[in-house]
N, C-alpha and C positions, 0 to 999 in steps of 0.2 A: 378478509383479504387472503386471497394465493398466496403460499410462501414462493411460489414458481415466479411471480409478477417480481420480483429480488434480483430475479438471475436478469442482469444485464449482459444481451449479447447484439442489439442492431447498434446500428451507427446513431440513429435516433437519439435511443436510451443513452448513449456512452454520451455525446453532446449534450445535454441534459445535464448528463452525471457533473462532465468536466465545470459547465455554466455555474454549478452550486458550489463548486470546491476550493477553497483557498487554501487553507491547509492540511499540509498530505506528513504522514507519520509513515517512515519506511522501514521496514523489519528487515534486516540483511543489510541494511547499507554498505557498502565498503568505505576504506578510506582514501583518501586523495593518492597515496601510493599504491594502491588499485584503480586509477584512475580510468585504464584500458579497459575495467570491466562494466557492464551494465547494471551493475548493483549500485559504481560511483556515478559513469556518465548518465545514464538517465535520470537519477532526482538531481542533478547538477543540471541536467537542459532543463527538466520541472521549475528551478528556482532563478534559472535565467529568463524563465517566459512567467516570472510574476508570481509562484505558489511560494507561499512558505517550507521551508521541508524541516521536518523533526525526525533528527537521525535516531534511530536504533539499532547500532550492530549488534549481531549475536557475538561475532568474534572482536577481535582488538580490544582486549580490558585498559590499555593504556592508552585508548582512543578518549578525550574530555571533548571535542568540538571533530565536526566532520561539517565539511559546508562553510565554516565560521556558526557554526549553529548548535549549541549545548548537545551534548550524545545523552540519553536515559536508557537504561536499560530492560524495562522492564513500558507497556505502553502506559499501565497503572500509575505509572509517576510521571506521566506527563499532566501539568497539568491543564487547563481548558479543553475546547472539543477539540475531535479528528474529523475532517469531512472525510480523509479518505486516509487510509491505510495501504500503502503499496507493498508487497509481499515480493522477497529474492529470498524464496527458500525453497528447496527442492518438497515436491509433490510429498514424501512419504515423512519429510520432517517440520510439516506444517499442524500436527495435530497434538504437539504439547503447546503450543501457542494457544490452543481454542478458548484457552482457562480465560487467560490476561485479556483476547480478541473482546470476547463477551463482557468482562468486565469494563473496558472501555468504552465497548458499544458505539466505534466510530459509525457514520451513515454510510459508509461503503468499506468494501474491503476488495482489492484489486488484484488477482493473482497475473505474474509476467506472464510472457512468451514461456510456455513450454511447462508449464505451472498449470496443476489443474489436482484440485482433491474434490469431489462430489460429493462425496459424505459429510466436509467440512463446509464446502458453500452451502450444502441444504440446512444444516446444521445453524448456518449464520443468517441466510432466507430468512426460515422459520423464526427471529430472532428479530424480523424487522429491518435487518442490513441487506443493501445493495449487495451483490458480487459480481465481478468481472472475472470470471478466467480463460489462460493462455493466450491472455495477448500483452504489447508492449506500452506502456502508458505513454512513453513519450511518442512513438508510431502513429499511435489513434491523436493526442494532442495534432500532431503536426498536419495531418489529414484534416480533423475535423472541427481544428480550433480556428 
């Protein structure tokens, strides 16, 4: 198989993607008092239209529940699968994460709007995993779901 057949970019592919995924693991989450940003509200519409979400902030250490949903810090201690992994980290601070990504091995990994490393999606392709980059998960959901 193509590691290039990975990169999800039609509308197609992304419904597909959505149809398989019930629980979505998000790196960056914010907390409820970031609520204005896209890092809370869109896995907060993710878990109002039915996905499980499994918070991961990087920041807030005195963050225990975002969502009402246990926070881990690491995706290594979550435990069961990830369908999808939604990614709120800027382009150049997503590649100390690649270690934990790999290790988890969720079936997709989603980068936002404005989000995009190349080296890292080929990287996770090649790996077997889905990617989605620069676009907004909850946008394509509401379109295409």
């Amino acid at each position: 198989m193509n590691w290039q057949d990975n990169i999800v970019e039609t509308d197609e592919q992304i419904k597909d993607l959505l149809k398989i995924t019930k629980r979505i693991a998000v790196l960056g989450i914010k907390t409820e008092q970031q609520a204005f940003q896209p890092a809370f509200y869109v896995p907060q519409y993710m878990a109002n239209a039915g996905f499980e979400i499994v918070p991961v902030p990087v920041y807030y250490p005195e963050a225990t529940e975002i969502l009402g949903q246990k926070v881990y810090r690491k995706l290594t201690d979550i435990p069961g699968e990830i369908d999808l992994l939604n990614v709120f980290r800027r382009s150049q601070d997503i590649p100390p994460h690649v270690e934990d990504i790999l290790a988890k091995k969720p079936k997709a990994v989603w980068f936002q709007s404005g989000i995009r490393n190349d080296a890292v999606a080929e990287t996770l392709a090649k790996e077997g995993i889905k990617v989605v980059q620069d676009l907004c998960l909850m946008v394509e959901h509401r379109a295409l779901g």
